[in-house]
C-alpha positions in Angstrom: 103.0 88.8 95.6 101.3 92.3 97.1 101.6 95.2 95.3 101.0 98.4 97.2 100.6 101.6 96.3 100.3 105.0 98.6 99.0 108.0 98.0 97.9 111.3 99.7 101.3 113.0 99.9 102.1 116.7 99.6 103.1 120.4 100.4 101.1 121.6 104.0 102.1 123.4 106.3 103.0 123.4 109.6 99.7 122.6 111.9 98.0 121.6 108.4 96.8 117.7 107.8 97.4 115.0 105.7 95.7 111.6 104.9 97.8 109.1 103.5 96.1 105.9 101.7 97.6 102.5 101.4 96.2 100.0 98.6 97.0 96.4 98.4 96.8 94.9 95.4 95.1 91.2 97.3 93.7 91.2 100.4 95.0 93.0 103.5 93.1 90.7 105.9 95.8 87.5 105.8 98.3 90.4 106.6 99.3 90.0 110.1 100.9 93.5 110.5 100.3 96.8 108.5 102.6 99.7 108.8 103.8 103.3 108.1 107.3 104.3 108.2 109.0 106.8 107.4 112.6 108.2 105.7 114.2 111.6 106.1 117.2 112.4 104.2 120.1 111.4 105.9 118.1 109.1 108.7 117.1 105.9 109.0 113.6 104.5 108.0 111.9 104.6 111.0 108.6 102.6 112.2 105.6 105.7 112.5 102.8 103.4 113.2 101.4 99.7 112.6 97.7 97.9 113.3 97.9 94.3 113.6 95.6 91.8 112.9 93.1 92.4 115.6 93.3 96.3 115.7 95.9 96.7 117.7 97.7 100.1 117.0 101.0 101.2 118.1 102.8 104.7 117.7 106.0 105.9 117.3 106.2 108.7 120.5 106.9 111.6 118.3 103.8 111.1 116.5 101.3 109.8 119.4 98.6 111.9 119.5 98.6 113.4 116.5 98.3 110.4 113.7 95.7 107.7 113.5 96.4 104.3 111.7 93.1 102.5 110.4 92.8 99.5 108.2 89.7 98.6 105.8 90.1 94.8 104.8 86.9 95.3 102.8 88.6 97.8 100.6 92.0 96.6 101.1 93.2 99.8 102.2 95.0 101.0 105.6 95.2 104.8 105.9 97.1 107.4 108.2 95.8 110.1 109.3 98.1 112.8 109.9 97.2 115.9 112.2 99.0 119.2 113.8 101.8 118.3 111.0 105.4 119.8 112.1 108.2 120.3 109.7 110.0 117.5 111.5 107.4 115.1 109.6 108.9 115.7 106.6 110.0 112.3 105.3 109.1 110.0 102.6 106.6 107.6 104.0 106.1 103.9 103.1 103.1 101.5 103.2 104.5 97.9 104.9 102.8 94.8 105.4 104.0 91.6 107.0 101.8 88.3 105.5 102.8 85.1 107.8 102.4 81.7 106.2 103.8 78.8 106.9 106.4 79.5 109.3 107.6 82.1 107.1 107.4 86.2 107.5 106.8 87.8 104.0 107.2 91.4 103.9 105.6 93.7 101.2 106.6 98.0 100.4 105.5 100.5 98.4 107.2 103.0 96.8 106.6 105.9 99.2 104.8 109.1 99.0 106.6 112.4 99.5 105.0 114.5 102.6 106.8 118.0 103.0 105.7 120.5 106.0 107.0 124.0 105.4 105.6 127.4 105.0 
C-alpha cells in the first residue's frame, strides 16, 4: 500500500503561481502512471495532467501551457507546477498513481489540497 500526501495549496490570485508537491510513501519508480486531477464543486474530477513511466506528459487543454508535471523517483515526489493561475483553477487537486503488477492495475489517492484563485 502507497500513501500519498500533497501539499502546496492556497489563496493566489489570478495570474499568481502555485507549486503543488506529491509524496509517496514507497517508491514512485514501479508506478506506471502519476497524475493530477482535479474537483470543483459541483463537477466531476477531472484528469489535469499525468507523466508516465518514461516521461511522457500529457495535459488537460485548459491547462496546456501553463502547468508543468515533473516526477523525482529519487525523492519519491512528482510536483505540478502551476503558472498564469485563473479563477477557473479553483478545485481541489489530487495526487494519483497507477502501480501495474501482475496483470493487475492498482490505483493509489491522496487526500487533496485546496487551491483557490480569487482576488
Amino acid at each position: 500500500q502507497v500513501q500519498l500526501v500533497e501539499s502546496g495549496g492556497g489563496l493566489v490570485q489570478p495570474g499568481g503561481s502555485l507549486r503543488l508537491s506529491c509524496i509517496a510513501s514507497g517508491s514512485i519508480s514501479s508506478m506506471s502512471f502519476m497524475g493530477w486531477y482535479r474537483q470543483a464543486p459541483g463537477k466531476q474530477r477531472e484528469l489535469v495532467a499525468g507523466i508516465n513511466s518514461v516521461d511522457s506528459t500529457n495535459y488537460a487543454d485548459s491547462v496546456k501551457g501553463r502547468f508543468t508535471i515533473s516526477r523525482d523517483n529519487a525523492k519519491n515526489t512528482v510536483s505540478l507546477q502551476m503558472d498564469s493561475l485563473k479563477p477557473e483553477d479553483t478545485a481541489a487537486y489530487y495526487c494519483n498513481a497507477i502501480q501495474y503488477m501482475d496483470g493487475t492495475l492498482y490505483p493509489y489517492w491522496g487526500q487533496g489540497t485546496q487551491v483557490t484563485v480569487s482576488s
